[in-house]
C-alpha positions as CSV (number, residue, x, y, z in Angstrom):
1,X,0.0,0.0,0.0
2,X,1.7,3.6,-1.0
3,X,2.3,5.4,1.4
4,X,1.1,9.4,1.8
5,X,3.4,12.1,1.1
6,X,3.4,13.5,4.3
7,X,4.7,10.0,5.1
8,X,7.9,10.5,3.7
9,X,8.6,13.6,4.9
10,X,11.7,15.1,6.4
11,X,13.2,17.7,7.8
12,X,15.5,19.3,5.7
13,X,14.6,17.5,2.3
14,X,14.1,19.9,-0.1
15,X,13.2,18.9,-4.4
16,X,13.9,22.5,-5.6
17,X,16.7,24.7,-6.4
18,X,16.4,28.2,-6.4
19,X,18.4,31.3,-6.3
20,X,18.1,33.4,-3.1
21,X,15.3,36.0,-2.8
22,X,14.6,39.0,-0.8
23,X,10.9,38.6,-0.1
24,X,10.4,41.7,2.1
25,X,9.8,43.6,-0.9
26,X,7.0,41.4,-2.0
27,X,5.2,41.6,1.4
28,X,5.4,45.2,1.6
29,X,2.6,44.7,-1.3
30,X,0.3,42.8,0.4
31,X,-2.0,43.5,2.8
32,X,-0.8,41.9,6.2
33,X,-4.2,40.2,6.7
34,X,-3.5,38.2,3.3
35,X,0.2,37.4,4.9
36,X,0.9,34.1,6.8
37,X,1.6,34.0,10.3
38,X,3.7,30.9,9.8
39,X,5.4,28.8,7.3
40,X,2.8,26.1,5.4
41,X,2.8,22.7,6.5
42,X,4.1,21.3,3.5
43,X,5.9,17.5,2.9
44,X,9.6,18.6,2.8
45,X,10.4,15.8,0.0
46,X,12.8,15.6,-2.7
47,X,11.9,15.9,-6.1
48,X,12.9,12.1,-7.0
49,X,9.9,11.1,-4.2
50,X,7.2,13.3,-5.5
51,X,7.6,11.6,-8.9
52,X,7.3,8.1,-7.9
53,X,4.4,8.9,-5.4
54,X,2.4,10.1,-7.6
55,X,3.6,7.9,-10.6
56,X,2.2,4.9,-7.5
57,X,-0.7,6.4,-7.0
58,X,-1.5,6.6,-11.0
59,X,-1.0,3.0,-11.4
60,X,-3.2,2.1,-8.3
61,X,-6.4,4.0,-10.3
62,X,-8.1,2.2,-13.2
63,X,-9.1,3.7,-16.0
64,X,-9.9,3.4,-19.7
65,X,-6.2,3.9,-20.8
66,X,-5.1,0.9,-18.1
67,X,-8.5,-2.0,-19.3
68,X,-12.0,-2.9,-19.8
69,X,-14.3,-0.4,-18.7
70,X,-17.6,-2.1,-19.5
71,X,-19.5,1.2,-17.2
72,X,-23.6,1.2,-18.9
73,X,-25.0,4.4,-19.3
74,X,-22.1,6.5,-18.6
75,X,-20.2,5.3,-22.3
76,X,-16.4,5.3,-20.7
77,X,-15.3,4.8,-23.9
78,X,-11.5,5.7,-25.0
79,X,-10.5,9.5,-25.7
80,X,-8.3,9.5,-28.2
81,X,-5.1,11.2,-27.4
82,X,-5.0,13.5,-30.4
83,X,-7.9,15.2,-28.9
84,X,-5.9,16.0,-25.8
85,X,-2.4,17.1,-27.7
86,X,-4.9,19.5,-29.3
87,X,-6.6,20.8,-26.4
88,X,-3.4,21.6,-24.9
89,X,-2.3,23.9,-27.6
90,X,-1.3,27.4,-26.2
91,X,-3.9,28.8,-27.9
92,X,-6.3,27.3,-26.5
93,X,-5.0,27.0,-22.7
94,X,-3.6,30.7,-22.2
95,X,-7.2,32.1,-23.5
96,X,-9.3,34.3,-20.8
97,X,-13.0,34.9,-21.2
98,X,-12.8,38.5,-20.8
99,X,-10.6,39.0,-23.6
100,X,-11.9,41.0,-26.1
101,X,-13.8,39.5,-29.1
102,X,-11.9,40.4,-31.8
103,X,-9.0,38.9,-30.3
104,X,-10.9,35.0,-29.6
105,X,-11.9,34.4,-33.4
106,X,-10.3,31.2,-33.6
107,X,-12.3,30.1,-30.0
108,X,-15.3,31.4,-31.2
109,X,-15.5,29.8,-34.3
110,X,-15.1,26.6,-32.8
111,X,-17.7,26.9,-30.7
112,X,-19.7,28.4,-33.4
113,X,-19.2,25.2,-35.6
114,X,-19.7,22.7,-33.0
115,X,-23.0,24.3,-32.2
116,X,-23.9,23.4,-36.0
117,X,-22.4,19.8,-35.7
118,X,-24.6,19.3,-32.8
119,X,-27.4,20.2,-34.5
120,X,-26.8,18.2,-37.3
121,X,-26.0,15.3,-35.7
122,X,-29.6,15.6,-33.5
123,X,-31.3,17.5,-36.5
124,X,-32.0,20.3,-34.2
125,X,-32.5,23.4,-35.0
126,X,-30.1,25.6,-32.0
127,X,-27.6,25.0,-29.8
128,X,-25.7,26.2,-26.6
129,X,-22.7,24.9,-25.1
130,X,-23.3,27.0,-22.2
131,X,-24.3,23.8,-19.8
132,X,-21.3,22.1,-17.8
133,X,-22.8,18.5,-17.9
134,X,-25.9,16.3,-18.5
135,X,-27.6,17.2,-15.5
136,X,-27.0,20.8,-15.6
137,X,-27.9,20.5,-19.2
138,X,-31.0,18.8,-18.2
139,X,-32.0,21.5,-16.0
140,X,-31.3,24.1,-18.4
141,X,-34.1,21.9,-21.0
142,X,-36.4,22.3,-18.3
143,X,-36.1,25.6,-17.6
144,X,-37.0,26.9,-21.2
145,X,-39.8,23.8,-21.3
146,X,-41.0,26.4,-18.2
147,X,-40.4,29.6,-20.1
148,X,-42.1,28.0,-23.1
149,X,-45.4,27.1,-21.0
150,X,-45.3,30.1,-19.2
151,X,-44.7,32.4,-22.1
152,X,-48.5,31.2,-23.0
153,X,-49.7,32.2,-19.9
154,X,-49.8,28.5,-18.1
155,X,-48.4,27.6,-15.5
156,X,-48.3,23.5,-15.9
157,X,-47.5,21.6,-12.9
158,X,-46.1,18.2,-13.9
159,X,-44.0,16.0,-16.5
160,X,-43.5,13.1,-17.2
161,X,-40.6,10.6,-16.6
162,X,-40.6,6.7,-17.2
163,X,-39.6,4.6,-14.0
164,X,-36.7,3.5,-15.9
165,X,-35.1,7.0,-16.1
166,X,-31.7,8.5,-14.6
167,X,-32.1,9.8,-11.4
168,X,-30.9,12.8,-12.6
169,X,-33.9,13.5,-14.4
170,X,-36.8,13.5,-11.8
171,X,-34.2,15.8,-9.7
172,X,-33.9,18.2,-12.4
173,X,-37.9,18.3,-12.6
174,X,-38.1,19.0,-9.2
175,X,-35.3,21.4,-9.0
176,X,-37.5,23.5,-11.7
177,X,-40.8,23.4,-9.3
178,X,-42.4,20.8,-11.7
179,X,-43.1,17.3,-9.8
180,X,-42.5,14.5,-12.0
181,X,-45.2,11.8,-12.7
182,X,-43.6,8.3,-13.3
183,X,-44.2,6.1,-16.5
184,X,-44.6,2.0,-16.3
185,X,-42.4,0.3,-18.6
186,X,-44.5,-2.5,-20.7
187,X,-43.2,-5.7,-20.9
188,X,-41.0,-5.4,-24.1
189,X,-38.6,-2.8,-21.7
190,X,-40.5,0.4,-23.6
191,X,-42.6,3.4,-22.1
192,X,-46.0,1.7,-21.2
193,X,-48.2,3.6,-24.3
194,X,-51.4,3.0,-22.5
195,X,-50.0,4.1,-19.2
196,X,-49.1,7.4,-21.3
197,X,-52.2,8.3,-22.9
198,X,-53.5,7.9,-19.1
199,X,-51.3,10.4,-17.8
200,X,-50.5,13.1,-20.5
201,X,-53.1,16.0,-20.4
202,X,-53.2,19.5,-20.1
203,X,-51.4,19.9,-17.0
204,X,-48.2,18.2,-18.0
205,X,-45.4,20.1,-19.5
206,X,-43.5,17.6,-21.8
207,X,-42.0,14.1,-21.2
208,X,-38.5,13.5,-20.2
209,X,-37.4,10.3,-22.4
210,X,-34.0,8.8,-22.6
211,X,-34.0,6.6,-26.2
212,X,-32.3,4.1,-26.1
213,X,-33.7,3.9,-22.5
214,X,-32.0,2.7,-20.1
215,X,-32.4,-1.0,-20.3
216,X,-30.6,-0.3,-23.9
217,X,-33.6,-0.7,-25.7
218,X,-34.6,2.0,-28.6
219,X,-38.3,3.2,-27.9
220,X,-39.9,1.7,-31.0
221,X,-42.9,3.7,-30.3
222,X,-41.3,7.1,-30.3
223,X,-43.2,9.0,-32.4
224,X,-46.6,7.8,-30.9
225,X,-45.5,9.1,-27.7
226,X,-44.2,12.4,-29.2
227,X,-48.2,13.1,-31.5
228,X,-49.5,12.7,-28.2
229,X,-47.3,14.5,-26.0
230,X,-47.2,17.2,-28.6
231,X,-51.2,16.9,-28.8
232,X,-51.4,18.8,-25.9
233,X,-48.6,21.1,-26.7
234,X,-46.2,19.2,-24.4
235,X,-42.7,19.5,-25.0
236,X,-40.8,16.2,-25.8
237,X,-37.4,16.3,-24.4
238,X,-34.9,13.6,-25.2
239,X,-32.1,12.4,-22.2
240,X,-29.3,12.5,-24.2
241,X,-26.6,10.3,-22.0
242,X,-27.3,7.2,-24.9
243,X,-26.9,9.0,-28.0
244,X,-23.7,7.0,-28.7
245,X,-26.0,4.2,-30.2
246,X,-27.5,6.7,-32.9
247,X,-25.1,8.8,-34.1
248,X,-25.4,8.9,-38.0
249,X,-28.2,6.5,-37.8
250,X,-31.4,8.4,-36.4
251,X,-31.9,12.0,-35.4
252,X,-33.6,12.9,-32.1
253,X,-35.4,16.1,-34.2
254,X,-36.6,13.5,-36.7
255,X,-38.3,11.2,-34.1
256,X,-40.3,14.0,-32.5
257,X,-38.1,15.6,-29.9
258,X,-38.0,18.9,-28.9
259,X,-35.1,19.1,-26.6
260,X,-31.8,17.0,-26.7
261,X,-29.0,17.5,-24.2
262,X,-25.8,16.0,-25.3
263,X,-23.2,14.5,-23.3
264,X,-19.9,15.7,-24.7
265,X,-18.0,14.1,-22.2
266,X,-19.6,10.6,-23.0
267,X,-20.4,10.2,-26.7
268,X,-17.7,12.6,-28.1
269,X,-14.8,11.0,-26.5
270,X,-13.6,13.9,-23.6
271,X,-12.0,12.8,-20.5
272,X,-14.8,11.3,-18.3
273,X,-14.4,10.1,-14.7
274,X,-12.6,11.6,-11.5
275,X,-15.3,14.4,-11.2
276,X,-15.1,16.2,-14.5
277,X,-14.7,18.2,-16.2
278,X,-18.1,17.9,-18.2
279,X,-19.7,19.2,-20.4
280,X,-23.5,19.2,-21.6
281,X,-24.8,21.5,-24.4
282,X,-28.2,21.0,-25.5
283,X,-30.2,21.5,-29.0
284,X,-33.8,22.9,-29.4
285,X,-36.3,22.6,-32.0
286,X,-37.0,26.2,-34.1
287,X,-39.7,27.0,-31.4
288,X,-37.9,26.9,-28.5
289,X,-34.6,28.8,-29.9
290,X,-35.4,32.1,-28.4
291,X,-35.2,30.6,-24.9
292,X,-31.8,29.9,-25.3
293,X,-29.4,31.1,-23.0
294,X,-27.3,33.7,-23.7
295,X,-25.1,35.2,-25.0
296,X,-25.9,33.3,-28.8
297,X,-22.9,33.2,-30.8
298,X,-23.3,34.6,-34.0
299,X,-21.3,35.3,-37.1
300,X,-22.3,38.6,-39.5
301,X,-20.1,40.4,-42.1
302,X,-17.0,37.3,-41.4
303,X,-16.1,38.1,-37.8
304,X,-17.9,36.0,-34.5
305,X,-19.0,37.9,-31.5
306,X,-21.8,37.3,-28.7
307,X,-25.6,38.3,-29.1
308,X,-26.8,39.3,-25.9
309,X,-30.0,41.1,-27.0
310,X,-32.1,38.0,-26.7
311,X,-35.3,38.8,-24.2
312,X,-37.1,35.9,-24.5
313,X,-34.1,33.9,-23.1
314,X,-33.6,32.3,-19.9
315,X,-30.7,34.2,-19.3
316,X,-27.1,32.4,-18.1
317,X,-27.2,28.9,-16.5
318,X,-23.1,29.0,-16.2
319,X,-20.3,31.8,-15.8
320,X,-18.6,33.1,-19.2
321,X,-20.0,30.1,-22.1
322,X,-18.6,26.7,-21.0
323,X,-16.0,23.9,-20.6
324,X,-13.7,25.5,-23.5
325,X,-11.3,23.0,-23.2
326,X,-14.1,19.7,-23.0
327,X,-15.8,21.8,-26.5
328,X,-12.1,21.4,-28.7
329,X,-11.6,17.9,-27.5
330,X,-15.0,17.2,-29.0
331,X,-15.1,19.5,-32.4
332,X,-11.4,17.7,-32.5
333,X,-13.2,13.9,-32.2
334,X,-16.4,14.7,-34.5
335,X,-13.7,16.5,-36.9
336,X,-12.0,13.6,-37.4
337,X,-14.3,11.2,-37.3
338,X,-16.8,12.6,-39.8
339,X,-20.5,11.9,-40.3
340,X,-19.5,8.2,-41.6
341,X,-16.9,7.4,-38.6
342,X,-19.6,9.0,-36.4
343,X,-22.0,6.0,-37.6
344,X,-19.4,3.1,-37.7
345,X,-18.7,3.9,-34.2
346,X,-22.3,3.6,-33.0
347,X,-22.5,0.8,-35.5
348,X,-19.9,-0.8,-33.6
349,X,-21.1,-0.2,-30.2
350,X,-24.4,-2.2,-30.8
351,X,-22.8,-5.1,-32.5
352,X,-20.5,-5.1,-29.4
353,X,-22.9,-5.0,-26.9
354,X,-25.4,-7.6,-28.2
355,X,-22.0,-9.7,-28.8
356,X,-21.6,-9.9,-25.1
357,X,-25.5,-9.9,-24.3
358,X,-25.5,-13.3,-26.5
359,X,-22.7,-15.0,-24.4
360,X,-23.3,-13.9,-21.2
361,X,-27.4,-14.6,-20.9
362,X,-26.5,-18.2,-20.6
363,X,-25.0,-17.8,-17.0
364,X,-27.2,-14.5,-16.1
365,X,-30.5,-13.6,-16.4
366,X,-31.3,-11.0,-18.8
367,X,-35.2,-10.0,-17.9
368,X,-35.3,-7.7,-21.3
369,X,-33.9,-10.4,-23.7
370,X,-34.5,-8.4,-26.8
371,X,-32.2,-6.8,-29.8
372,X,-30.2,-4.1,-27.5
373,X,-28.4,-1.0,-29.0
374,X,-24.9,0.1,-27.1
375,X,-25.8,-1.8,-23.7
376,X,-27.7,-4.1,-22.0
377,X,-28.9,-5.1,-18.9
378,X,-28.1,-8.6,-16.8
379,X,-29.6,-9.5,-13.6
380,X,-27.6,-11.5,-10.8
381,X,-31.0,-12.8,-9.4
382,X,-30.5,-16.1,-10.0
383,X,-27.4,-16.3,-7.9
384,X,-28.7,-14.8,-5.0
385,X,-29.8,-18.9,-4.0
386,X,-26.1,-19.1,-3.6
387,X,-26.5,-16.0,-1.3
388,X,-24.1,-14.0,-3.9
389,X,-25.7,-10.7,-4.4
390,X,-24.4,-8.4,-8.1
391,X,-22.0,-6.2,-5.3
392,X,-20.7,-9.3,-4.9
393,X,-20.5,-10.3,-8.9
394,X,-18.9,-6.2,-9.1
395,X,-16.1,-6.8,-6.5
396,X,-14.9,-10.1,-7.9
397,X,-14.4,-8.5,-11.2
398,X,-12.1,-6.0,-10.3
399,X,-9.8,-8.7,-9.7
400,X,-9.6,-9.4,-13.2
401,X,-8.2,-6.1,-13.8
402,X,-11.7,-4.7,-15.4
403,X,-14.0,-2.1,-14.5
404,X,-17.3,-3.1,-13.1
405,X,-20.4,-2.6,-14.8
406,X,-23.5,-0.1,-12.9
407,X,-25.2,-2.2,-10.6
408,X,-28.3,-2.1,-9.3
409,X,-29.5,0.6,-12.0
410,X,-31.8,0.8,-13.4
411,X,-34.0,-0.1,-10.8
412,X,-36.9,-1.5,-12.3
413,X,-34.6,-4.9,-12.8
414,X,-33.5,-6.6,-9.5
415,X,-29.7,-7.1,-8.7
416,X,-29.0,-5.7,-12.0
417,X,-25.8,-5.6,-13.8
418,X,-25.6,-2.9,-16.6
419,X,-23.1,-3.1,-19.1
420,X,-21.8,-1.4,-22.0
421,X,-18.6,-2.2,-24.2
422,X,-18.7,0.7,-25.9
423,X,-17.1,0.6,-29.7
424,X,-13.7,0.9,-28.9
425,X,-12.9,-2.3,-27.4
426,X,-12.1,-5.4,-30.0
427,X,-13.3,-9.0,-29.5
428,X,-10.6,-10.6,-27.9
429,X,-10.8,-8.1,-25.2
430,X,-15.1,-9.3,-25.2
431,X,-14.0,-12.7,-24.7
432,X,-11.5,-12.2,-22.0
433,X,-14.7,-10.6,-20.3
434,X,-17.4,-13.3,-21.3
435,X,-14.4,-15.7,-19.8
436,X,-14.6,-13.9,-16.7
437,X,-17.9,-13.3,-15.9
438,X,-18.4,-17.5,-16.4
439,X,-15.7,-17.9,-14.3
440,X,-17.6,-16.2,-11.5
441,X,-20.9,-18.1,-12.7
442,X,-19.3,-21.2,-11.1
443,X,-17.9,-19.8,-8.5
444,X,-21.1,-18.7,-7.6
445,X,-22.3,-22.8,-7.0
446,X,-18.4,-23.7,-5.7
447,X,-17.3,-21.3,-3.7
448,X,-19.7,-18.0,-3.5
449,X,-17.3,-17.3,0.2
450,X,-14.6,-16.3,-2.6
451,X,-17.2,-14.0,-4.0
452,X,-18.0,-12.4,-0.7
453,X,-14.4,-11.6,0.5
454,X,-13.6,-10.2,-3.2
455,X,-11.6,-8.1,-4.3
456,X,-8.5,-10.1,-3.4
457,X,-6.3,-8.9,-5.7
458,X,-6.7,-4.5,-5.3
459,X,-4.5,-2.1,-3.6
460,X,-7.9,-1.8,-1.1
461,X,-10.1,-4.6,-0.4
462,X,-13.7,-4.6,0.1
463,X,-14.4,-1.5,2.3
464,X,-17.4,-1.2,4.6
465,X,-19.7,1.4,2.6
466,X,-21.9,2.8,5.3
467,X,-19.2,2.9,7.6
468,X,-17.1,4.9,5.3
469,X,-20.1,7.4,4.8
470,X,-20.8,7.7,8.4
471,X,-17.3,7.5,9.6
472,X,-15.7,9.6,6.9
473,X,-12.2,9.8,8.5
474,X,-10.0,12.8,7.0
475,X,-8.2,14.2,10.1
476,X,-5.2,11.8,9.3
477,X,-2.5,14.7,8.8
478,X,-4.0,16.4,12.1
479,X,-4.0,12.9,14.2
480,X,-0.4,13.0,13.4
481,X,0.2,16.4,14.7
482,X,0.0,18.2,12.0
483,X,-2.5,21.2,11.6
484,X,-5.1,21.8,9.0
């Protein structure tokens, strides 16, 4: 187990060399409240130390770069490394969104352009890159769905979200003073159409569908929910966090949505994980552009600037006009790729994912056993005779060196195990995972005490969840003396 920094500390260690410097000069321009009273507690560690800590700590973390990352719904796929040389161009990195705009051309064309990807790839009509991730870009869809409604004078109280949905989206309902109103899925793992007809009337504001849904399954009935949504001037809003099984293929505009937000930290290939960055732009149908936030980017007589003069908007949802840095990595990926390599790669997700749904449904249940898109969803129900729960299924796999899959989402499917290969990975590394997850079929019946010790093989072993959250312990530095 490394070791912390502070651990290999010692007096008089030092990983610097510097020339000597008079600092009473400096503190003479600083207000004395702003000064320190004493030194910072800081590891006195030499340079050689510092690299190979953190180099350890790197190695302990897994990631996409490192294996198998089979995460459903989330669409770790790999991030291809030209992206990131790009990103890092001076250029890019030493910008400040107060410059001027004559002196940000090259940024605000980018943005500009992506903006028209986006809507070509969703066959939408506008877009803003304002929102700094799925959720926020969620909220910022149901906060012009509100303007839209109230802009007519009504003031409609709910909207509708299937009981498969991210839990993301009833919270960003809520969050907007609308309380959601759930939706049965039938038995083919689709939004009950009976159970919608029931529900949508004049008091519901739109429906909040993610397609493919969550169970990787593409709403076949689409545009029957959006004429009857839309036949009470609902708004049909599309959870974009899947859109990595129909790029090229089908366009949310097409199918009857109104609203898309777009994940460009998940289907365009930017760093995911770790907390962010995000980043979560959404596209709107012609009707609903003037509720964009602003300021609009627009381009007139060659030269870009920002259009602020837009009343019917719902004003800012973030400070300056988004994740810069997440918005090149993504005009970088769908610049390379192309409308073709856009498809291939979706193309290549769903053949991936029903590749693995095929081989695995032999040794796990799979409740929704229908043609899937980029994922699916397994159930460890059957197991649980051998008292091994899917945390248990989860654990074991990290001693493989792979990822685990979600578990227990969505929650409609008990013990549930969702996984998603994404369209990066090739068939031998499929195989090795099939391999696996039969391997821990039988040791289910042999040995399921093998199961519930796992992981054996991780720099941490199985950790006591509900201990950790109510026993968060991060006083370490100060139990040792040490102030913070």
């Amino acid at each position: 187990m490394e070791k912390l920094i502070f651990e290999y500390s010692k007096e008089g260690k030092i990983g610097y060399s510097l020339p000597e410097f008079d600092y009473k000069e400096v503190e003479q321009l600083i207000p004395d409240e702003y000064l320190r009273i004493k030194e910072a507690e800081l590891p006195e560690v030499s340079e050689p130390e510092v690299v190979r800590h953190f180099i350890k700590l790197s190695t302990l973390n897994h990631h996409v770069d490192k294996d198998f990352y089979p995460l459903g719904s989330c669409t770790m796929k790999y991030n291809p490394k030209i992206n990131e040389k790009l990103a890092s161009l001076s250029g890019f990195t030493e910008l400040h969104p107060l410059q001027d705009e004559s002196s940000v051309q090259g940024a605000l064309q980018i943005m500009y352009e992506l903006e028209k990807y986006l809507c070509e790839i969703t066959g939408m009509n506008s877009a803003t890159l304002q929102p700094a991730a799925g959720s926020h870009g969620e909220l910022t869809g149901v906060m012009i769905m509100k303007k839209y409604h109230n802009k007519k004078g009504e003031n409609r109280e709910y909207i509708l979200v299937p009981d498969s949905a991210h839990g993301t989206n009833p919270s960003s309902v809520s969050s907007c003073g609308f309380k959601a109103l759930s939706l049965k899925t039938d038995e083919n793992g689709m939004v009950d159409l009976e159970d919608l007809k029931e529900k949508m009337n004049e008091n519901v504001a739109g429906l909040m569908l993610t397609n493919p849904n969550t169970l990787g399954i593409f709403e076949e009935n689409v545009e029957k929910l959006s004429e009857i949504v839309h036949s009470y001037d609902g708004i049909m809003y599309m959870d974009g966090a899947n859109l990595n099984a129909l790029l090229g293929i089908v366009r949310p505009g097409d199918m009857g949505f109104d609203i898309v937000h777009i994940n460009l930290h998940k289907t365009f290939s930017t760093p995911h994980g770790g907390g962010g960055p995000g980043s979560g732009p959404i596209a709107v149908s012609k009707r609903l552009e003037k509720f964009l936030p602003v300021p609009r980017i627009v381009l007139k007589n060659g030269k870009y600037s920002f259009d602020y003069n837009r009343p019917d908007s719902i004003g800012k949802v973030l400070s300056f006009y988004g994740n810069f840095g997440i918005i090149v990595r993504a005009y970088v990926y769908i610049r390379m790729m192309g409308i073709e390599g856009l498809k291939k790669a979706s193309k290549n997700a769903i053949i991936n994912a029903n590749y693995l749904k095929e081989k695995i449904k032999k040794y796990y249940e799979v409740p929704y056993d229908r043609p899937c898109m980029h994922e699916f969803v397994a159930s460890g129900k059957n197991l649980k005779r051998y008292g091994v729960r899917t945390l248990d299924i989860a654990k074991r796999i990290l001693d493989f060196g792979m990822h685990a899959p979600t578990i227990y989402f969505p929650l409609i499917v008990p013990e549930a195990l969702m996984i998603e290969p994404a369209e990066t990975e090739s068939k031998e590394t499929l195989d090795r995972f099939i391999d696996v997850m039969i391997k821990i079929r039988k040791e289910a019946e042999e040995n399921p005490d093998l199961l519930h010790e796992a992981p054996h093989n991780t720099p941490v072993s199985r950790v006591n969840d509900l201990k950790a959250n109510k026993e968060l312990k991060v006083n370490w530095y100060k139990d040792k003396g040490g102030e913070l």
